[in-house]
N, C-alpha and C positions, 0 to 999 in steps of 0.2 A: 504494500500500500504506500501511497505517494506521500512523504510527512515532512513537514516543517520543524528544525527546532530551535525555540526563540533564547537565548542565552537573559538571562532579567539578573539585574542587581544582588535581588537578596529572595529569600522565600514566599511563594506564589500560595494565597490562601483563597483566593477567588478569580471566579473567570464569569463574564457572561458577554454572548454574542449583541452587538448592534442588532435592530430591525430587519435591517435588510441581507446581513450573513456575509458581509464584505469586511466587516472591520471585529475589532475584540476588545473587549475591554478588561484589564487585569487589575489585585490589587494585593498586597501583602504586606510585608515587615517594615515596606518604607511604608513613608507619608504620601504617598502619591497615586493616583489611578492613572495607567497609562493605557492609550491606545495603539494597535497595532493592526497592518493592512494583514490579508489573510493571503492573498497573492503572493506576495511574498514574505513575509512574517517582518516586515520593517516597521520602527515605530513611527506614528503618524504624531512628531515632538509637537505640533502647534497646537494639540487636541490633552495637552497635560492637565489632569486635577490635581492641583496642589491642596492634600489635606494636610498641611503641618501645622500643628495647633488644632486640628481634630482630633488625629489617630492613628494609629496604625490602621490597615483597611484589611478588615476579618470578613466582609462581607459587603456586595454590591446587587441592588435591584436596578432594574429600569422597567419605565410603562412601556405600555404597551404604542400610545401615540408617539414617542421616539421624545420627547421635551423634557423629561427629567430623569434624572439620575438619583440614586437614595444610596448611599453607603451607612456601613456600620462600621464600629471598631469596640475599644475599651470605653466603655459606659456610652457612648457619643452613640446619636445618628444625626443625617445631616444630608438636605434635602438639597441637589443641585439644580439650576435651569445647565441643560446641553449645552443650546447656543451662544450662551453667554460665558461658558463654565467659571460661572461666581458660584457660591453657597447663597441660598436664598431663606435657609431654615436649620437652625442645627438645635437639640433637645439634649440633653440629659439625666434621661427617666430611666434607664440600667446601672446596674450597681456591677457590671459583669460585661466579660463577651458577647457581642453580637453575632452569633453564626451565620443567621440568612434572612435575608432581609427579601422580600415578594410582595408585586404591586398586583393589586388586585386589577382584572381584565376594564373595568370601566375609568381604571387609575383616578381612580377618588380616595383610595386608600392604599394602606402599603401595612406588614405586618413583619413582624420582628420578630426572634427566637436568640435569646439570650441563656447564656452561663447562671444566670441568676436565677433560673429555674421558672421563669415568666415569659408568656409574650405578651407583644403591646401590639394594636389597631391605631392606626396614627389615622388622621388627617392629612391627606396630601396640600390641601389647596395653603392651611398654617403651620403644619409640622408638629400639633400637637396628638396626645392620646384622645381617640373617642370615647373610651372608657375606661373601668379601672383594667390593670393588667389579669389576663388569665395566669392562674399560681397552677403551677405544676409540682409534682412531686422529686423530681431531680431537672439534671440541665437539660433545655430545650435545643434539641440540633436542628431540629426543620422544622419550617410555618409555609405552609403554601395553600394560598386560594381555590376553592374548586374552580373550573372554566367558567360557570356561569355568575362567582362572586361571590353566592349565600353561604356558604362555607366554608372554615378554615380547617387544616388537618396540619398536626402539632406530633410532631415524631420526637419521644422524651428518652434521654439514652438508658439502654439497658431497662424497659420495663413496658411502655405502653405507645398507644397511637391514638390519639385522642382528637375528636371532631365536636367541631363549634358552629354554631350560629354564626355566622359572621357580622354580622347588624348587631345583636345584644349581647355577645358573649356566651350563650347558655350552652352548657356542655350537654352534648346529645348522645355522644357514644367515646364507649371509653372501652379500645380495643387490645389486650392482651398480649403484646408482640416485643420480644427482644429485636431493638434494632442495631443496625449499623453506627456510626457515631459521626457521620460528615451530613452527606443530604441524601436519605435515605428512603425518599417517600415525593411520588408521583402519581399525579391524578391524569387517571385515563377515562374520562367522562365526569359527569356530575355524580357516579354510584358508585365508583371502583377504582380502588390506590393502589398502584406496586409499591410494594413494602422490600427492603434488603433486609434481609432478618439474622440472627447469630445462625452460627453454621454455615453460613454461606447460601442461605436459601434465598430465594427470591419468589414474594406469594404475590398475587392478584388478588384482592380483597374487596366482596361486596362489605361497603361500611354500612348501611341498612339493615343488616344480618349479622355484622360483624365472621363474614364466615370466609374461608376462603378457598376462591373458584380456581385455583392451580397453582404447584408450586413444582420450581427444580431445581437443583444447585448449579452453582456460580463459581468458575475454580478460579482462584488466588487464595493467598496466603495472608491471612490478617496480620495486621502486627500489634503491637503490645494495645493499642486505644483502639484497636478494631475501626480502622478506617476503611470506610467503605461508600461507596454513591452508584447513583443512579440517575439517569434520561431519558425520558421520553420524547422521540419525534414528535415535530408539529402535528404532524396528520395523525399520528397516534400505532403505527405500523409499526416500532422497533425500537428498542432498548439500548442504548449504552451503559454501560456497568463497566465499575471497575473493585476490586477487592486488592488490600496492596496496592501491588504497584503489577496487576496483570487488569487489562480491559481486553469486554467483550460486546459483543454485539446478537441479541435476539429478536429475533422475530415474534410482536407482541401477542400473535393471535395462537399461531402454532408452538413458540416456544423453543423453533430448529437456530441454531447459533448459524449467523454467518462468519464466514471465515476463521482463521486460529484465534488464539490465545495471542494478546500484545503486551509482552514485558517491559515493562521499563527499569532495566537496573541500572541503571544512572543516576534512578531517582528513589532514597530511600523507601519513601510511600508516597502514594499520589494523594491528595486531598482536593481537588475541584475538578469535575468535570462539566463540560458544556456543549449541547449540541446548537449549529448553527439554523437558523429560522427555514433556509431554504433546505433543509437535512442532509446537504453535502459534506460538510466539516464538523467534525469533532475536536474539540481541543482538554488537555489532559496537562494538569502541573501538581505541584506539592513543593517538599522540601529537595533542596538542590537546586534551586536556581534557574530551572528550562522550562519552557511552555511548549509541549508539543500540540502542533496540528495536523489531524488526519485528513486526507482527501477520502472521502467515502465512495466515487464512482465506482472504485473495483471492488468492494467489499460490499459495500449493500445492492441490491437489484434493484431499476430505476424502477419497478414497480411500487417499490414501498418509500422511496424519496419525494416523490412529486406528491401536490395534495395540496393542504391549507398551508398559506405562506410560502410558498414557492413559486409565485411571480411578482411578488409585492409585497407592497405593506400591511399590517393585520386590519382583516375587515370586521372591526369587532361593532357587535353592534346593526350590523348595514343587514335589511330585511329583504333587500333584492341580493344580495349573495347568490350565485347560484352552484347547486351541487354539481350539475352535470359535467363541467371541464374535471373536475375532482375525479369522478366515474372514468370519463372517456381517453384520460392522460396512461390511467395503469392500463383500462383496456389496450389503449393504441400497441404498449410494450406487449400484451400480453397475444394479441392476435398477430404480430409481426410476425413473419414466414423467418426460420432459422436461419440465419445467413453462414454461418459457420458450424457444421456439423461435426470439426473434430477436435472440438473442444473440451470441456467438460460444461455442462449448462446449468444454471443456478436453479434450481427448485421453483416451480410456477405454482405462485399462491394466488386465487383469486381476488379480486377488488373487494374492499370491504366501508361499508357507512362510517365514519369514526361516530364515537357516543355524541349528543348533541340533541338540540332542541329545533324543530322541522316540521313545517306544515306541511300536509300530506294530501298535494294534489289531483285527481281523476285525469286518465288522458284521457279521457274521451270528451270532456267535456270542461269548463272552466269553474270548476267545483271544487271544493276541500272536504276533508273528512273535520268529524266536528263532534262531540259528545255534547248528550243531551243534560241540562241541566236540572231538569225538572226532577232526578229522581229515578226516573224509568230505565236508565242503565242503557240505553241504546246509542248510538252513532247514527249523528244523517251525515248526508252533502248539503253545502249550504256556498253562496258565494262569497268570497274573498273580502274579508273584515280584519283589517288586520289589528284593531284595538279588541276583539274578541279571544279571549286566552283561550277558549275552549278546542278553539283551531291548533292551537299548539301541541306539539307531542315531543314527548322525550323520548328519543330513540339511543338503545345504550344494548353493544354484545355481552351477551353472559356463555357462550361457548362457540365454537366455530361454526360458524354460520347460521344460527340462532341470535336471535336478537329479543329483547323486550321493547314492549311502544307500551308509554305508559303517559296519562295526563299530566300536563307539564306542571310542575310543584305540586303535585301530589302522587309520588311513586308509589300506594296503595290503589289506584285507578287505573288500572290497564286495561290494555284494548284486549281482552278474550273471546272464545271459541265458547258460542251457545247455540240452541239451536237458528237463530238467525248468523251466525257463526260471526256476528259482531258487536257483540254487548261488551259495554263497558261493567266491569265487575272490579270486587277488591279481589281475583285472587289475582295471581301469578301464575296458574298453571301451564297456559299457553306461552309457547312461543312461536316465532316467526322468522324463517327464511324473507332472503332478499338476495333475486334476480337479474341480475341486469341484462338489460332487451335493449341494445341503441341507449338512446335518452331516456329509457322511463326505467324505472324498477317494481318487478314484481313481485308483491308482497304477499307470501302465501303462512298458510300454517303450517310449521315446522316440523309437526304429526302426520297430519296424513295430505297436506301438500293443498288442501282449500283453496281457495282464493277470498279474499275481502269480498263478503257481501254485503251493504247496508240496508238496514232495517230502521223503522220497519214497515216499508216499502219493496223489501226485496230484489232492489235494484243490484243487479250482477254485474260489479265489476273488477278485471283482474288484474289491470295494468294501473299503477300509480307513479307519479314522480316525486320522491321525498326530495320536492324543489326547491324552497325556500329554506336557509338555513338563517336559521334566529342568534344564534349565538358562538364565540368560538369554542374549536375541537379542545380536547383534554389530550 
């Protein structure tokens, strides 16, 4: 694999990618965030943050709109404008290390995971807390937002994985898991975290249930603080992991590792990793001084690269999104006639929805699917309201090629199999396949292969376009 490696001053304790997957941004034992082009791993010196008289820099967020920067260190956080690179806000409400600092998708807020066994909910727009701090029972290594914002998940070393309300703080689920002790927790949808657990395990976990839908191991060699992390792609397809100082790369649905094991004994133990927005680059440092960067083309299959954020900027937010290019990018790879037969050929996994929130279009007609409010547990078609929540659906994978569609903010309301074989019910029983035909997908039962029929009307139809996407992938 094609790799850059960036020689840095002194020990490298965070990384996170620019917006756009061009540039990087580092930060460690000095006082300073530096940026670096990813072309060729030169630093871009006019783009320097001088934090001296902040901190040392343990820890860097950025929003999602690309306008601010949030670093953490020793008790400090400290709210940057990009373009200006001034500090515009700096707080000191930790008594402790800041590990990771994650702005939430609507960047209204930003949340913090400190040594002090707390995290805090800031205010982006003044840099203060929204409320009082969540108290953990040891130190806090990871706080990340779910995709859609209503939830934080708070990874506490050596005991639990704990989920919040993210609006009021209220502790919802308090899940059982030794973790890793870097950044060990990633949200793949609004219902389910990959967790890096002791032993080297790596779980998928619906937090709803607290249970967990797959687990395998991850080789490296811990070392004495059990450093370990993990990445999730934009689109939600594949995993970066590293344990030590060896990373790896999985595939999120099947679980098949691509390519070897990548050591770095150069580098005592690695402590930050970061995948780039467009999923081409991964970048990998710790102690010893180097930032390496991976070129992904030969290693991941351009099937599982392309997706959300991989021709622009994030569309958070934007209600004409459309899935189809998402759909039609891995088809294109996937339908291409083999050009080279004597080669070895990288495993062909089919296209997949990532978890997400999605109106659920008729092709046949300019109609949505829509639950009934009144009670009666049914679905119609109704036309296109986009101030109507009931149009909305959370569509989220619970096993390969099964999906749940469930009422958006209320994951007890799924779309189930009755005898109109489309009643909205509390259970969970049913799941759903999803087809892809050209543009549209079709969305059957996952038992014995149905099609969506709505009632109750009994209008038969089989083809849908899960077109509209509402919010960003996990």
């Amino acid at each position: 694999m094609e790799t850059i490696a960036i020689p840095v001053r002194r020990d490298i304790w965070t990384l996170v990618f620019l917006e756009y997957g061009k540039h990087l941004l580092s930060g460690g034992r000095e006082e300073t965030i530096r940026q670096w082009r990813i072309e060729d791993g030169k630093e871009v010196e006019d783009q320097v943050l001088n934090a001296s008289g902040h901190s040392q820099v343990s820890a860097i967020g950025l929003s999602d709109d690309g306008r601010w920067i949030v670093s953490g260190g020793w008790e400090v956080v400290t709210i940057w404008n990009r373009n200006t690179r001034q500090s515009v806000h700096s707080a000191r409400e930790h008594s402790s290390w800041v590990n990771q600092v994650h702005v939430s998708p609507d960047t209204t807020r930003f949340a913090t995971a400190s040594d002090d066994w707390s995290t805090i909910i800031w205010n982006m727009s003044n840099g203060r807390p929204l409320m009082e701090p969540l108290r953990h029972r040891n130190q806090v290594v990871s706080a990340r937002f779910s995709p859609d914002g209503n939830r934080i998940a708070t990874a506490v070393r050596d005991g639990e994985l704990r989920i919040y309300n993210a609006h009021n703080g209220q502790l919802l689920r308090n899940i059982a898991v030794s973790l890793f002790s870097t950044n060990p927790i990633a949200w793949s949808g609004t219902q389910h975290i990959f967790a890096l657990c002791s032993r080297n395990i790596l779980k998928h976990i619906a937090v709803d249930t607290s249970t967990s839908l797959a687990e395998w191991t991850i080789p490296g060699q811990p070392q004495t603080d059990n450093y370990g992390s993990i990445a999730l792609s934009s689109n939600g397809r594949f995993i970066a992991c590293f344990v030590g100082h060896s990373l790896t790369f999985w595939d999120a649905c099947t679980r098949a590792q691509f390519g070897p094991v990548f050591d770095h004994p150069q580098t005592p133990y690695l402590y930050s990793i970061a995948l780039s927005p467009d999923n081409n680059h991964v970048a990998v440092a710790g102690w010893g001084g180097i930032i390496t960067l991976y070129n992904l083309n030969h290693t991941i299959p351009a099937s599982h690269r392309v997706g959300v954020n991989a021709a622009g900027p994030p569309q958070i937010g934007n209600e004409d999104a459309d899935l189809e290019p998402q759909i039609e990018a891995p088809r294109g790879t996937l339908d291409a006639p083999e050009s080279r037969l004597d080669g070895p050929r990288a495993p062909m996994t089919p296209p997949h929805i990532p978890d997400g929130i999605y109106r659920i279009k008729s092709n046949t007609g300019d109609l949505y699917l829509a639950r009934v409010q009144d009670g009666a547990g049914t679905v119609v078609v109704q036309p296109l309201n986009r101030s109507d929540a009931s149009q909305r659906w959370t569509v989220y994978l619970v096993a390969n090629g099964a999906y749940n569609i469930t009422a958006m903010g209320n994951s007890d309301v799924s779309l189930s199999v009755s005898t109109s074989n489309a009643l909205v019910t509390g259970q969970r029983g049913t799941t759903w396949n999803v087809g892809f035909r050209g543009h549209v997908c079709v969305i059957g039962n996952a038992a014995n292969a149905k099609a969506v029929q709505f009632a109750p009307n009994n209008q038969s139809v089989s083809q849908f376009m899960c077109k509209k996407k509402l919010g960003s992938y996990g």
